[in-house]
C-alpha positions as CSV (number, residue, x, y, z in Angstrom):
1,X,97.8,-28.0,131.3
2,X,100.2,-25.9,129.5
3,X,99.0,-24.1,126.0
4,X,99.9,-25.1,123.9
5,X,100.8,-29.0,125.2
6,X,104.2,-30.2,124.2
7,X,103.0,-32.9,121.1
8,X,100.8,-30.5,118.8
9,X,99.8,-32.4,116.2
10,X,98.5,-30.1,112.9
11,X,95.8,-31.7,110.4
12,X,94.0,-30.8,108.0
13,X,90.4,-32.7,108.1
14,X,87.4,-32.9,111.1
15,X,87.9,-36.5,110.5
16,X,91.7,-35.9,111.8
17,X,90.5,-33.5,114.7
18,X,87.9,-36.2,116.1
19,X,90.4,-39.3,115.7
20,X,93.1,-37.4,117.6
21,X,90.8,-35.9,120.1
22,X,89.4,-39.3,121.3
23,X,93.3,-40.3,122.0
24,X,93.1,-37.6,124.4
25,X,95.6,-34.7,122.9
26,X,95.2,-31.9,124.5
27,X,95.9,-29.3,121.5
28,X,95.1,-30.2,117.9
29,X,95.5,-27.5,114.9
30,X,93.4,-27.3,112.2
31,X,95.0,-26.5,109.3
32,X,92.7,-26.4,106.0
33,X,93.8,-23.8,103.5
34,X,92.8,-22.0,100.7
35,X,88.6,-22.1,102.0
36,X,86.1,-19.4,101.1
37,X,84.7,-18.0,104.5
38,X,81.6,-20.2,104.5
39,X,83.6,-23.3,103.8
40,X,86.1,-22.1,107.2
41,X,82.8,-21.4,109.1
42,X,81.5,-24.9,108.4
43,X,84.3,-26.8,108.9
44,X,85.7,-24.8,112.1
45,X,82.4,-25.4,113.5
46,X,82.3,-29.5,113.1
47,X,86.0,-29.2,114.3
48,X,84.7,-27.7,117.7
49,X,82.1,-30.1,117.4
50,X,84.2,-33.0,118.0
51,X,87.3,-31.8,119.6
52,X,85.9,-32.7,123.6
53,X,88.0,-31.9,125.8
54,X,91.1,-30.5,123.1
55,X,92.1,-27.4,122.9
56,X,90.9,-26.7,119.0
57,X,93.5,-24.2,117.3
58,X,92.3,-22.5,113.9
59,X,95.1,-22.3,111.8
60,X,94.7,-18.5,109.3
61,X,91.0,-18.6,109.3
62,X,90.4,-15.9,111.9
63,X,87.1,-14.4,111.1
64,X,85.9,-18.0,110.9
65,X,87.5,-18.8,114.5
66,X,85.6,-15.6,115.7
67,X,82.3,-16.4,114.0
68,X,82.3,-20.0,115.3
69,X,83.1,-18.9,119.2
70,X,86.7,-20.5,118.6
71,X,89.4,-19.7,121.6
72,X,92.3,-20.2,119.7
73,X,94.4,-19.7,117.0
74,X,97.2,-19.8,114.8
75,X,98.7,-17.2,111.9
76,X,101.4,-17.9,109.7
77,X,103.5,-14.5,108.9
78,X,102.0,-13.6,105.4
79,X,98.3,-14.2,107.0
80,X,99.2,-11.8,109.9
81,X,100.1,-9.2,107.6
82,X,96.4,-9.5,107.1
83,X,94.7,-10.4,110.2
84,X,92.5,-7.6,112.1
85,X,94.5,-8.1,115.7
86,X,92.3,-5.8,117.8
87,X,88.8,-7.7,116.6
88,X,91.1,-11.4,117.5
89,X,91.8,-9.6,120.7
90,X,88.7,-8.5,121.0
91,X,86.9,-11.7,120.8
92,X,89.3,-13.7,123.8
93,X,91.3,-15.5,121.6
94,X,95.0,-16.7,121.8
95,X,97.4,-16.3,119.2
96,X,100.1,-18.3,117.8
97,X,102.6,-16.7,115.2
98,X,104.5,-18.4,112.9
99,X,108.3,-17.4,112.2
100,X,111.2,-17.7,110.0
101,X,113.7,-15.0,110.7
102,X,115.1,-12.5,113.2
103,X,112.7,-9.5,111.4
104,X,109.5,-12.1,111.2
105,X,109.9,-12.7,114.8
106,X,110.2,-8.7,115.7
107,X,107.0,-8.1,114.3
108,X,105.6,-11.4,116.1
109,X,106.4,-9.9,119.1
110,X,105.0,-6.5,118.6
111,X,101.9,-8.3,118.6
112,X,102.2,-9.9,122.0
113,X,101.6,-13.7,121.3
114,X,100.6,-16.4,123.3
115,X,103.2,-18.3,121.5
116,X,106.1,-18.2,118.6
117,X,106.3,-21.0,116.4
118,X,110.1,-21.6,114.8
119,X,110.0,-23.5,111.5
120,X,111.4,-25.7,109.6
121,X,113.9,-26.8,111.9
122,X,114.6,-29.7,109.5
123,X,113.9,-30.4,105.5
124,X,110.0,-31.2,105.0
125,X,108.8,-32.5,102.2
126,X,104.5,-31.6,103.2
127,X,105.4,-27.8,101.6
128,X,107.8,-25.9,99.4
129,X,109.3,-23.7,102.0
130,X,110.7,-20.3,101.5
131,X,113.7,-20.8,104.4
132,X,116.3,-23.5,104.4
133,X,115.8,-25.6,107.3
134,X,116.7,-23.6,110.8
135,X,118.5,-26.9,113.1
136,X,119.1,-26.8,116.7
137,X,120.8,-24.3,117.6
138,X,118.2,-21.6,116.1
139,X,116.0,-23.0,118.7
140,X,118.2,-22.0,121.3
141,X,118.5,-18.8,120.1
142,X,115.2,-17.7,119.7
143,X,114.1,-19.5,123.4
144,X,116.9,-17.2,124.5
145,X,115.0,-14.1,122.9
146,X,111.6,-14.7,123.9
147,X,112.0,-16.2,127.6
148,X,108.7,-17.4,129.3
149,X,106.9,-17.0,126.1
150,X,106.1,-20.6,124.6
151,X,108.2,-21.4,121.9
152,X,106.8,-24.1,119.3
153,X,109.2,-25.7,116.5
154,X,108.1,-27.5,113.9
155,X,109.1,-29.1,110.6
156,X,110.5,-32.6,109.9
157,X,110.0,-33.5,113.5
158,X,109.7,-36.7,114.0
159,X,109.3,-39.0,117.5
160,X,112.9,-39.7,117.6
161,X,114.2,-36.6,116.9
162,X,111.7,-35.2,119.5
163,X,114.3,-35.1,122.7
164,X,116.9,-33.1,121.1
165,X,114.3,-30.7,120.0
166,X,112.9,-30.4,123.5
167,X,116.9,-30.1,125.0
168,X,117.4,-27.4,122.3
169,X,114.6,-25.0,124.0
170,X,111.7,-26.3,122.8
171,X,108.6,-25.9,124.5
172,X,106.4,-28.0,122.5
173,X,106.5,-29.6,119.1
174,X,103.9,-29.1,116.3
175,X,103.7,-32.6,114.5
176,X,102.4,-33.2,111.1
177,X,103.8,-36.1,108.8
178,X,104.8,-37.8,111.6
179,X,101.2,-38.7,112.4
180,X,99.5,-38.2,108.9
181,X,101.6,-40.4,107.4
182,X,102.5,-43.0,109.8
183,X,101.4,-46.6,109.1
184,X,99.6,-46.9,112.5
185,X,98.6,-43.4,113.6
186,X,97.2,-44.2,117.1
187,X,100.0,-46.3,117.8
188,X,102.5,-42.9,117.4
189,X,100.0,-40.6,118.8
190,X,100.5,-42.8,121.7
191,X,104.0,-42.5,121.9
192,X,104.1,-39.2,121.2
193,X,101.8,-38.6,124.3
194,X,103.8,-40.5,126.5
195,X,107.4,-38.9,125.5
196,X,107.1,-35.8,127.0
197,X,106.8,-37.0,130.6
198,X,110.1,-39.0,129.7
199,X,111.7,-35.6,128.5
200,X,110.6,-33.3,130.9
């Protein structure tokens, strides 16, 4: 299977990471912010608990993700700024960057990625975000830039929108309200997991 897969859904809670997992996505991000590193530690660990078979991706938490035997994860550009690269290479993991503009994804690149992440391509109301939403035709660009390398979008993505993000360059789509917020959860993770054979 390709890393990441193409629906990437990003929660926040274990409770998420299990529910998800036993639908049979392959990559699930865990995304819980703002933790002391004992609080990452514990939850990281119950997330790779329960994630089977899913590829588990640590969203910021890195010494955690290390601590816990963790094989992935994801850094959004201020926690980069931060992140010890050499120890995350070190320890065998994959990295996911996060980017907004042309200079965030030169430094992304310096640090030879296992994936970029493009964001918001449209308006999202989960987060006050710093960049104006980036549409379509960004996508295209910056799959142009980066070739082979995995290219992720996310922001405002929903199901429907999900084909002309794919057509745009896309190589997967990270998911978030679309899931969270939906009134029947499994029902969309369903869908979602059965859209990209129709795209592909």
């Amino acid at each position: 299977m390709p890393y990441p897969d193409r629906f990437y859904p990003v929660v926040d809670s274990v409770a998420w990471v299990k529910r998800l997992a036993a639908l049979g996505v392959g990559t699930i991000q865990l995304r819980a912010k703002d933790l002391p590193h004992a609080d990452a530690v514990k939850i990281v660990r119950e997330a790779l608990a329960v994630a089977g078979n899913a590829k588990l991706v640590v969203n910021d938490h890195w010494k955690a993700a290390i601590e816990c035997g963790a094989k992935h994860l994801h850094l959004g550009y201020e926690d980069s700024a931060e992140a010890d690269f050499a120890a995350i290479k070190r320890a065998g993991l994959t990295i996911g960057l996060s980017t907004h503009t042309e200079d965030e994804l030169e430094s992304a690149l310096r640090h030879d990625p296992d994936y970029v992440a493009l964001g918001p391509i449209y308006p999202t109301t989960l987060k006050v975000m710093r960049f104006a939403p980036q549409g379509l035709e960004r996508i295209t660009q910056w799959k142009r830039r980066i070739g082979a390398l995995p290219l992720v979008a996310i922001g405002g993505i929903t199901l429907e929108r999900a084909a002309g993000v794919f057509a745009a360059g896309a190589d997967s789509i990270a998911v978030v309200s679309d899931i969270t917020q939906n009134s029947n959860p499994e029902l969309r993770v369903r869908s979602w997991l059965a859209q990209p054979a129709q795209a592909a």
